[in-house]
C-alpha atoms as one frame of an Amber mdcrd trajectory, in Angstrom:
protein
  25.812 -35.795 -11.546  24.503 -35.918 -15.114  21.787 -37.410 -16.154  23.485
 -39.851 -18.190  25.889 -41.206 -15.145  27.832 -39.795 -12.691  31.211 -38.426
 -14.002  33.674 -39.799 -11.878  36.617 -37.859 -11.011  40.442 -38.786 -10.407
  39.809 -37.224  -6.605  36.718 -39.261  -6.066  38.841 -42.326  -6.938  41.825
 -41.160  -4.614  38.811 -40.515  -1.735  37.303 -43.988  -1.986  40.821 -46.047
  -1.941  41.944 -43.612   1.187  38.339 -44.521   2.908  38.802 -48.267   1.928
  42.094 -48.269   3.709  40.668 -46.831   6.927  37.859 -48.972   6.753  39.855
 -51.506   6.058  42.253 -51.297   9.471  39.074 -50.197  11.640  37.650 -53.721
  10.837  40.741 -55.119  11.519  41.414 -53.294  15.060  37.956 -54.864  15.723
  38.651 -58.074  15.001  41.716 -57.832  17.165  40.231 -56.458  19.966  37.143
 -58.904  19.830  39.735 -61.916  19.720  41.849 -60.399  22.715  38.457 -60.458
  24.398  38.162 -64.252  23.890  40.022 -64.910  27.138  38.248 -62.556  30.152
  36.004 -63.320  32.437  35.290 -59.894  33.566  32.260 -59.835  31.760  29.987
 -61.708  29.279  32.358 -62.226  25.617  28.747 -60.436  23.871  29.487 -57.677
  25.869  33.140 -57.016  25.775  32.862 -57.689  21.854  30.277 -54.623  21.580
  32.013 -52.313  22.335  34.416 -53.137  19.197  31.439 -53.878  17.274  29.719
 -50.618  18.334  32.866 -48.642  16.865  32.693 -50.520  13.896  28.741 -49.021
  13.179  30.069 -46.082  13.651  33.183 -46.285  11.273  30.732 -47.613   8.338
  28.203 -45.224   8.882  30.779 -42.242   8.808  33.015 -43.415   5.745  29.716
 -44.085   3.638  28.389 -40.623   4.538  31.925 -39.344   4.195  31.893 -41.100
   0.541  28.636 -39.311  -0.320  29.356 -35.828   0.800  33.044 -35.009   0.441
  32.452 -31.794   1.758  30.603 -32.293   4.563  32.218 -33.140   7.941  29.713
 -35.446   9.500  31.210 -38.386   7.981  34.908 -37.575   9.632  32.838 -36.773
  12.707  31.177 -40.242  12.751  34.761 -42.019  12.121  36.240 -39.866  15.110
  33.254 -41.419  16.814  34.437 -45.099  15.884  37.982 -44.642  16.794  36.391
 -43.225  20.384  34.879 -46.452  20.548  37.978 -48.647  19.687  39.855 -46.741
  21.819  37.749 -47.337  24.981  37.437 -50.435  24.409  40.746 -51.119  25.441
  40.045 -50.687  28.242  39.168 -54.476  28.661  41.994 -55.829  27.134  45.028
 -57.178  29.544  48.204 -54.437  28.171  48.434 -52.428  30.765  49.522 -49.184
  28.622  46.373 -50.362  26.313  44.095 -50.365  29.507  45.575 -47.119  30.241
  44.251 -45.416  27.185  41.270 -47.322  27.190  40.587 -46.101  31.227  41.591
 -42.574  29.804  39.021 -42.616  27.071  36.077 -44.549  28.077  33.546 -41.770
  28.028  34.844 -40.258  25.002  32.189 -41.638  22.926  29.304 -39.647  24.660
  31.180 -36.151  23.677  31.389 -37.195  20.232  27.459 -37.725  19.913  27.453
 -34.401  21.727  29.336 -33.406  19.034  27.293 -34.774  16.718  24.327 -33.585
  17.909  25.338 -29.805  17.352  27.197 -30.457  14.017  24.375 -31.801  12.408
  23.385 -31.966   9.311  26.202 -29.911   7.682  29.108 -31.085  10.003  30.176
 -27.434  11.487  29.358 -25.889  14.920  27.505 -22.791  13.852  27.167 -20.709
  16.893  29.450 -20.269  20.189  26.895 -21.667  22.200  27.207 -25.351  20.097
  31.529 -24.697  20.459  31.670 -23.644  24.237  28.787 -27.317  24.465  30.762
 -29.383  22.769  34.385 -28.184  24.333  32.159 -29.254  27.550  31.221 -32.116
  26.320  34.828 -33.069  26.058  35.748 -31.409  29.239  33.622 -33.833  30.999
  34.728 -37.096  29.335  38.505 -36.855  29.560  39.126 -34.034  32.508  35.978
 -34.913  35.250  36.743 -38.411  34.817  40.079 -38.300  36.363  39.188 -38.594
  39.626  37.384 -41.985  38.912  40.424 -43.693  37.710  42.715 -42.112  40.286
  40.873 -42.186  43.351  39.043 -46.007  42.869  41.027 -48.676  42.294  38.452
 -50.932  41.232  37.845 -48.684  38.340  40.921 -50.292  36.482  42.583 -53.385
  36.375  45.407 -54.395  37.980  44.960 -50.882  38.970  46.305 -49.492  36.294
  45.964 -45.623  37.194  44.727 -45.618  40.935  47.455 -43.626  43.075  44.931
 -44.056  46.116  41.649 -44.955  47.793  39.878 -41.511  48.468  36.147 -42.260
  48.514  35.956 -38.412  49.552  37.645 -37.150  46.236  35.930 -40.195  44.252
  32.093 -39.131  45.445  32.919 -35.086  44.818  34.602 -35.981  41.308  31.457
 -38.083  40.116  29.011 -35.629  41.368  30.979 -32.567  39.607  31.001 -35.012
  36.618  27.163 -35.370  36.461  25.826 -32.063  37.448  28.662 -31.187  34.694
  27.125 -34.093  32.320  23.724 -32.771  32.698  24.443 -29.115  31.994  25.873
 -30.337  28.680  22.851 -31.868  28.293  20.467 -29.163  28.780  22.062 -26.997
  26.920  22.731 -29.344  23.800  18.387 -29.856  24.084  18.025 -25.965  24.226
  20.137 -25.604  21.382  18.200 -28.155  19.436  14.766 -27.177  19.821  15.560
 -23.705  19.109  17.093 -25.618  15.884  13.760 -27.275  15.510  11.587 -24.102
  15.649  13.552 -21.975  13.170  14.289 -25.256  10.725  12.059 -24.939   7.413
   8.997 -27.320   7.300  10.691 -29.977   5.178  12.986 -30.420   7.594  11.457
 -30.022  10.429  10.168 -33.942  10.155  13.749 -35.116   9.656  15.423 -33.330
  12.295  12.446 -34.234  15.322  12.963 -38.240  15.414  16.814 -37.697  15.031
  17.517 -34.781  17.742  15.101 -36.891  19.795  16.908 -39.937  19.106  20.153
 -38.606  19.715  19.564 -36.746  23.036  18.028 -40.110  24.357  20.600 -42.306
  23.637  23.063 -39.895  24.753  20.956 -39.574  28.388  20.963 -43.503  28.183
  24.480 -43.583  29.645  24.161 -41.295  32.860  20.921 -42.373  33.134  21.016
 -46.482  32.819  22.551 -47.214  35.885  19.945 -45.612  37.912  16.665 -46.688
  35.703  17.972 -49.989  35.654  17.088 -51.691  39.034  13.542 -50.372  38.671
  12.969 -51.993  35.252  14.897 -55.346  36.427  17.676 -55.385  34.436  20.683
 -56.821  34.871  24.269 -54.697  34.370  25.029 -56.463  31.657  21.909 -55.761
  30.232  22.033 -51.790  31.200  25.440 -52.112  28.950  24.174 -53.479  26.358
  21.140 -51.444  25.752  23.195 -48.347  25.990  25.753 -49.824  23.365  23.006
 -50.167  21.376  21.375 -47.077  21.403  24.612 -45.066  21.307  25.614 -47.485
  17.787  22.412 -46.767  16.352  22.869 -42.998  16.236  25.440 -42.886  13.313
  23.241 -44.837  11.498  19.983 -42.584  11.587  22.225 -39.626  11.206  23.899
 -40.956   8.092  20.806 -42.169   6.664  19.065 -38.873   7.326  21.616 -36.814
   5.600  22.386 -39.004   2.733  18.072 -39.815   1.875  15.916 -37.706   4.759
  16.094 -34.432   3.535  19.524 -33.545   2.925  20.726 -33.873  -0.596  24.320
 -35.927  -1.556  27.193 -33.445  -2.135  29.140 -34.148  -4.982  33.192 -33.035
  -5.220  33.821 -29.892  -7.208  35.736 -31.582  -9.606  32.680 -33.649 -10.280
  31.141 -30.356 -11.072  33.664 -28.723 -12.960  34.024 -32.203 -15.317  29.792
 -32.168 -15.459  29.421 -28.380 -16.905  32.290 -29.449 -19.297  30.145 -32.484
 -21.102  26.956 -30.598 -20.614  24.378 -28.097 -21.609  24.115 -26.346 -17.925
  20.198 -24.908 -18.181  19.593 -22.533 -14.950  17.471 -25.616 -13.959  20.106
 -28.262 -14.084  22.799 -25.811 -13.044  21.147 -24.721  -9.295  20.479 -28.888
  -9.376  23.899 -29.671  -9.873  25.305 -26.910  -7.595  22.425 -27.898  -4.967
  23.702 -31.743  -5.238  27.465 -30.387  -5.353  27.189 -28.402  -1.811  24.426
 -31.129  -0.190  21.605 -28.227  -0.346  18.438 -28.935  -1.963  17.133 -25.666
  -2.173  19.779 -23.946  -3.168  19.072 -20.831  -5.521  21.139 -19.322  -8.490
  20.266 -15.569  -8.773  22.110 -13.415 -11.565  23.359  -9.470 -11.330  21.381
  -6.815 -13.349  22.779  -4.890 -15.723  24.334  -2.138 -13.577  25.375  -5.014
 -10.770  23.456  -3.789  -8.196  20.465  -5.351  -8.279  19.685  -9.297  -8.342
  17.061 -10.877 -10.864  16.346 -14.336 -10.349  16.007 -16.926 -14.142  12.830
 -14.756 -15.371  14.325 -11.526 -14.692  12.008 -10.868 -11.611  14.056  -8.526
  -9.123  15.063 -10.719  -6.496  14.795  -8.576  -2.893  17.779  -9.847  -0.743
  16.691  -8.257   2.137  13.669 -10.547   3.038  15.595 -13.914   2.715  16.188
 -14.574   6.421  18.714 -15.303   8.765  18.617 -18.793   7.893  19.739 -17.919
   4.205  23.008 -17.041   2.722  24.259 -15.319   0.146  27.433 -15.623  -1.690
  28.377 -13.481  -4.265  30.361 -14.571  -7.920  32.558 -12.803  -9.655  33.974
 -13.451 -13.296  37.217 -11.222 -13.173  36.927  -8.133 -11.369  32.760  -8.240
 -12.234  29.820  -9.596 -10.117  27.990 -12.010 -12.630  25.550 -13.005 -10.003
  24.719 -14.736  -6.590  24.015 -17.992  -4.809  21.411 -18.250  -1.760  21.729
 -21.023   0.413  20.507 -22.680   3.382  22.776 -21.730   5.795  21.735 -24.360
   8.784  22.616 -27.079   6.050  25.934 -25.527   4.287  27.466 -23.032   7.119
  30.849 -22.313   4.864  30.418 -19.113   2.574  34.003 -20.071   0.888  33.085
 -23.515  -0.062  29.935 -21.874  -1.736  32.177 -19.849  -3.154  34.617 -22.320
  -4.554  31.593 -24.388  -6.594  30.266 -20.907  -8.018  33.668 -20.011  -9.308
  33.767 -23.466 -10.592  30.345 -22.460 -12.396  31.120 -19.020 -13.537  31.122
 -19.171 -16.645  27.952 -21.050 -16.658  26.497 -18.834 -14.331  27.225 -16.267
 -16.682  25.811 -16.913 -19.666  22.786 -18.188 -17.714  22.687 -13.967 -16.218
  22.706 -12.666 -20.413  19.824 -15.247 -20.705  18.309 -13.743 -17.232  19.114
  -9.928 -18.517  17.860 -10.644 -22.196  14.707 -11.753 -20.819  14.368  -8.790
 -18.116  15.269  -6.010 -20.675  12.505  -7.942 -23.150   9.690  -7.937 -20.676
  10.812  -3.964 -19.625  10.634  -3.661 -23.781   6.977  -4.911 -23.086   6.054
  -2.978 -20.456   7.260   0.422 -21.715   5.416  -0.309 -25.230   2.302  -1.380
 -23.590   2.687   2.258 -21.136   3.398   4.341 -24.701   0.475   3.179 -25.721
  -1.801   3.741 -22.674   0.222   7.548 -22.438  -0.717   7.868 -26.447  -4.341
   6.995 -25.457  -4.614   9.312 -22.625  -3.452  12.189 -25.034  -5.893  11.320
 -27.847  -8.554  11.391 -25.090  -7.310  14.393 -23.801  -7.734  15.873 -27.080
 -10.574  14.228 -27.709 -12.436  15.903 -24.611 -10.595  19.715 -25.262 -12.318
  19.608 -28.776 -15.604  18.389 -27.681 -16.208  20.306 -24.026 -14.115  23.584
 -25.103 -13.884  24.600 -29.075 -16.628  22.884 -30.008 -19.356  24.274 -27.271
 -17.263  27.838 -28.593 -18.137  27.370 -32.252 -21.910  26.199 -31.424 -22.591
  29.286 -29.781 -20.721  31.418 -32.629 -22.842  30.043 -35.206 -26.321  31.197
 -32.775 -24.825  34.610 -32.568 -24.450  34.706 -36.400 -27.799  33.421 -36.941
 -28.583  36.121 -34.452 -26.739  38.601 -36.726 -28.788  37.931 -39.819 -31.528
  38.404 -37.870 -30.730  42.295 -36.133 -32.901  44.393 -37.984 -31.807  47.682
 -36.227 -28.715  49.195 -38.163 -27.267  50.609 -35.010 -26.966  47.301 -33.583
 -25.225  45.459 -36.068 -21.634  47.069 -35.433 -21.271  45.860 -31.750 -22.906
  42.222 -32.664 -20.288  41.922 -35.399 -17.456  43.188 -32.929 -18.784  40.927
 -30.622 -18.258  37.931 -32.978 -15.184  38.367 -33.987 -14.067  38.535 -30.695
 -15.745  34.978 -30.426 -14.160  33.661 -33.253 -10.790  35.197 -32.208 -11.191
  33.497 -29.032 -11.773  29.818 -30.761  -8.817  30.644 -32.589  -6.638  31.225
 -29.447  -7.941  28.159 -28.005  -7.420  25.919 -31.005  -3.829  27.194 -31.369
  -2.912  26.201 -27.353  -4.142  22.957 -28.775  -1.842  22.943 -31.837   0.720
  24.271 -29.952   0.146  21.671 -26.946   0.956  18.868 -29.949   3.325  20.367
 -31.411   5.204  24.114 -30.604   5.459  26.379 -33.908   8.315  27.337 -32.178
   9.680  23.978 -31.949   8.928  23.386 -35.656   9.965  26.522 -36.905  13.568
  27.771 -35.265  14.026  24.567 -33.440  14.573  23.279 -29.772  16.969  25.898
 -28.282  14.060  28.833 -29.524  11.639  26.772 -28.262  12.710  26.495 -24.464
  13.180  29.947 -24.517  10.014  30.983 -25.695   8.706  28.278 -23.045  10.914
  29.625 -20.177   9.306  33.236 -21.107   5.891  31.727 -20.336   6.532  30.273
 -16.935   4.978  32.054 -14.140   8.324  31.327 -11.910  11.779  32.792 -12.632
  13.972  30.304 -14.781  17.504  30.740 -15.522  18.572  29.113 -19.035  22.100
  27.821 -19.170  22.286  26.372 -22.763  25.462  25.449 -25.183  25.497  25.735
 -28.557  23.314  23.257 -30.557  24.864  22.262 -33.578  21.711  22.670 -36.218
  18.729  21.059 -36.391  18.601  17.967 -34.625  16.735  14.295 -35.300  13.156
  15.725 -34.943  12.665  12.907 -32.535  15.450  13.980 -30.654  14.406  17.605
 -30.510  10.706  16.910 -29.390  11.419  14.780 -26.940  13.766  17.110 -25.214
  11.129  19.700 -25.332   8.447  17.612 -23.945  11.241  16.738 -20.953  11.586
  19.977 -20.682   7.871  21.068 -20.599   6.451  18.608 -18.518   9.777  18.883
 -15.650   9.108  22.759 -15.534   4.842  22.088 -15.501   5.494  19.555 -12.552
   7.868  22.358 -11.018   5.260  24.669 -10.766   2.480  22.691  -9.739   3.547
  20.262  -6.607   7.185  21.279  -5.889   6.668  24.686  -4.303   9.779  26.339
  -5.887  11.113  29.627  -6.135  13.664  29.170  -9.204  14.470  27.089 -11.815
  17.306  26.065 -14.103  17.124  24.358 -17.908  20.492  23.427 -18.934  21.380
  22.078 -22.476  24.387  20.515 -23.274  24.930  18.973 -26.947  28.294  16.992
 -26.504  29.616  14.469 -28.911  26.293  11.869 -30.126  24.147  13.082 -27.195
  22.166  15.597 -25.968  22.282  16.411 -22.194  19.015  18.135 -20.827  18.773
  18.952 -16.932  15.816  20.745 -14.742  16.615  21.457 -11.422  14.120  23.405
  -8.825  14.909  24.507  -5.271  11.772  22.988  -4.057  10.193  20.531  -1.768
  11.892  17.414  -3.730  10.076  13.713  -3.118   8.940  13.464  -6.832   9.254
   9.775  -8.147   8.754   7.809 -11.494   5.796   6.227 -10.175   3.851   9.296
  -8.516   1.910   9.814 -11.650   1.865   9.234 -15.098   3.773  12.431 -16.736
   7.180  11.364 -15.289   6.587   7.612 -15.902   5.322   8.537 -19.851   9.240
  10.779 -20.289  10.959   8.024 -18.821   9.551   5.251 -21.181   9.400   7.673
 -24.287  13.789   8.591 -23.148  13.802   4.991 -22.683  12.410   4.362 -26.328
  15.127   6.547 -27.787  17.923   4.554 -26.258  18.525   7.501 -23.540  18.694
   7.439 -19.882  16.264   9.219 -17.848  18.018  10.218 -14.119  15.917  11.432
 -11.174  17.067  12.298  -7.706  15.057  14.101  -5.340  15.365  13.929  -2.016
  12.787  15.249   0.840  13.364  18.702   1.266  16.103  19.155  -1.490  14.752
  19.783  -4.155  14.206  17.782  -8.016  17.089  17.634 -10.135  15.802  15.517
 -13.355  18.929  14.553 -15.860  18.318  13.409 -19.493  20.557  11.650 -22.085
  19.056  11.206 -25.415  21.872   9.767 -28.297  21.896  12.131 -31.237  24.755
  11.412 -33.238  27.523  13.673 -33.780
């Protein structure tokens, strides 16, 4: 699994010694068989040795997928398959108790392709419909073949199993068998089209020839006696065409899964032994895992800092909800806490708990992998709330900007006419009320260049600190607002203190303007190294962070001081804002 070589594992060496051995005896049950065949003249010796030789494609193609994907059961499906073929091969031996077995068994082979067929590519049936096919499948090869054996004597040798000659029984048997047969079939195509349609593109291509394949040389058995005559061919030749069709579907199924499309699963102890000689990057660690579990798009996604959320290696949210049925998702735990997630293809790796196994295995990898993740999210939030201080410090300077130049400054322009004006009076009984009436000019420049002063920063605020200064601002609000506030301790960090009031001023300004209230409530709480500030109004409610910019600007200036910034407010209930800025003792 490393890029250096593949660590191999005590368990990988135990697997391939255990698959040598079976391998080992299937070749030499095939070899037995073929040489018992040596001697009949039931049939052509090509023919009778096929059927040996068909089982043994199938063993080799299922041990050497079963070698390259531990945890994957097509390879045990595709041995099952070979031992099917052994067995019914028996059936042309001279033992009677092994032609009995072999009688019993000779259609056993079909099922398992059926089988096959629906288990495909990650060796599980994934949906009732492929269990209640397959248990069909089954039904039809060992329990609607009775009556064949039973009722024909021919059907044996030496009429092994026949207990009587009912053509009757015989005919109704093996038309129940292939009207059974045939239902199997179209289901097991309806199942795989649908498989076909949903399957991602890169699949797609892989799984077309194969299903196709398959379904064909599965059809070739019911099928070749009656398409046969028409084409010329011989019985023998109908045999052995179907033999080899039905022996070359292991192999394109094996080669598919090991090379078309679907990656090589490693064992878990491979894994574990890999993270332990190497530097696990999140790219090399979803690799690994992907190789590990046969999945080649397999994901690695990492909990936020709450562990609620998912971010994926850059600290992007990652929204679960629009994965798909055909994805999973797997949750990992270190201890009793979620340190993040895999996704998988689901149609390729259909157990959650052997997804689960590998990302314990990876935990702690996964893990360090999530700080990286988080350190990156909470540097590019960093980002993004400096870059939105400094729009929200623009705004205000423009804001300014525009209250000097449209309001004072049009003010003072026209004070200084109406002086010039003054000089200019030359009645003495006019002069009093153009003097009154410039001072109450210049009074009114003054009124309007302390709202700007105080708009920057309250006297009150300055002068006898924050709890004075919410009360004088409570006094000016044009809606009734209760003031529940502890005692404040002195002065606070003048950071502290104006960015409570500027919570507090911009919660109760947003109050009155969109949230149609009757009351509100200021409370102010100064418990051990914080300061707790809540606004609560009994009106409409639906205010969010992002429905304009005065909200957004508190939360990022909170967020600057290392507080937390809490908003709920539902439709119809009302806004309850909640603010935690540290303080010290």
């Amino acid at each position: 699994m490393a890029p250096g070589g593949e660590v191999r594992s005590s368990l990988t060496r135990a697997l391939t010694l255990s698959l040598a051995l079976i391998g080992t005896s299937g070749a030499l049950v095939a070899g037995v068989e073929i040489a018992l065949f040596a001697d009949q003249r039931v049939a052509p010796w090509w023919l009778l040795a096929s059927f040996p030789a068909g089982g043994l494609v199938h063993l080799t193609a299922g041990l050497v997928a079963w070698r390259r994907r531990p945890s994957n059961r097509t390879g045990p499906i595709m041995v099952i398959g070979g031992l099917s073929w052994f067995a019914a091969a028996l059936a042309n031996t001279t033992a009677p108790a092994l032609v009995a077995v072999g009688v019993v068994l000779a259609t056993t082979p079909l099922a398992v392709a059926v089988w096959l067929l629906h288990a495909f590519p990650s060796g599980r049936l994934r949906s009732r419909t492929s269990r209640l096919t397959v248990v069909g499948a089954f039904v039809v090869s060992l329990v609607l073949e009775v009556p064949r054996y039973l009722f024909d004597p021919g059907a044996s040798p030496d009429r092994v199993l026949a207990v009587s000659q009912r053509a009757d029984l015989l005919q109704a048997g093996t038309w129940l068998q292939r009207g059974a047969g045939m239902l199997v079939m179209l289901v097991t195509a309806g199942v795989l089209v649908d498989r076909l349609c949903t399957a991602e593109p890169g699949h797609r291509g892989v799984l077309l020839p194969l299903y196709g394949y398959g379904t064909l040389a599965v059809l070739a058995t019911p099928l070749g006696p009656l398409l046969g005559p028409p084409a010329r061919l011989s019985v023998a030749q109908v045999v052995g065409l179907q033999i080899v069709l039905l022996a070359g579907v292991p192999v394109a199924f094996a080669a598919a899964m090991l090379r078309g499309g679907f990656a090589r699963t490693a064992e878990v102890q491979e894994l574990s032994a890999w993270l332990a000689s190497s530097a696990a990057t999140p790219a090399l660690l979803a690799d690994a895992l992907g190789r590990t579990l046969g999945d080649a798009s397999l994901q690695v996604v990492y909990a936020s800092a709450d562990g609620r959320a998912l971010v994926d290696g850059d600290g992007a949210t990652v929204d679960t909800s629009a994965l798909g049925e055909r994805r999973g998702l797997v949750d990992i735990e270190l201890g009793s806490r979620r340190i993040g997630a895999i996704v998988y293809d689901a149609t390729v790796v259909d157990d959650a708990e052997s997804v689960r196994r590998v990302g314990q295995v990876a935990a702690l990898a996964i893990d360090h992998d999530r700080l990286t993740a988080e350190l990156r999210a909470s540097h590019a939030d960093l980002q993004r709330s400096r870059a939105r201080l400094v729009e929200a410090g623009d705004r205000a300077r423009q804001r300014i900007a525009q209250d000097l130049h449209d309001g004072l400054q049009v003010e003072l322009v026209l004070l200084a006419l109406e002086a010039q004006q003054l000089a200019r009076v030359e009645a003495a009984a006019d002069l009093p009320d153009a003097a009154t009436h410039l001072r109450l000019g210049i009074d009114g420049a003054a009124r309007d260049l302390r709202g700007i002063v105080h708009a920057l920063m309250p006297a009150a605020l300055v002068e006898r600190g924050l709890t004075a200064a919410i009360e004088d601002l409570a006094d000016r609000m044009p809606l009734p607002t209760r003031l529940a506030m502890g005692e404040v301790g002195g002065r606070l960090p003048a950071t502290v203190e104006r960015t409570a009031y500027f919570v507090v001023a911009e919660a109760l300004t947003n109050a009155v303007k969109h949230a149609a209230a009757q009351t509100l409530t200021v409370t102010l709480e100064h418990e051990p190294r914080r300061l707790v500030i809540g606004v609560t109004d009994d009106g409409v409610g639906g205010a969010t962070q992002q429905a304009g910019a005065g909200l957004h600007g508190l939360a990022d200036r909170v967020d600057a001081l290392g507080g937390r910034f809490i908003l709920h407010s539902p439709a119809g209930g009302g806004t309850q804002l909640r603010v935690e800025l540290p303080c010290g003792s």
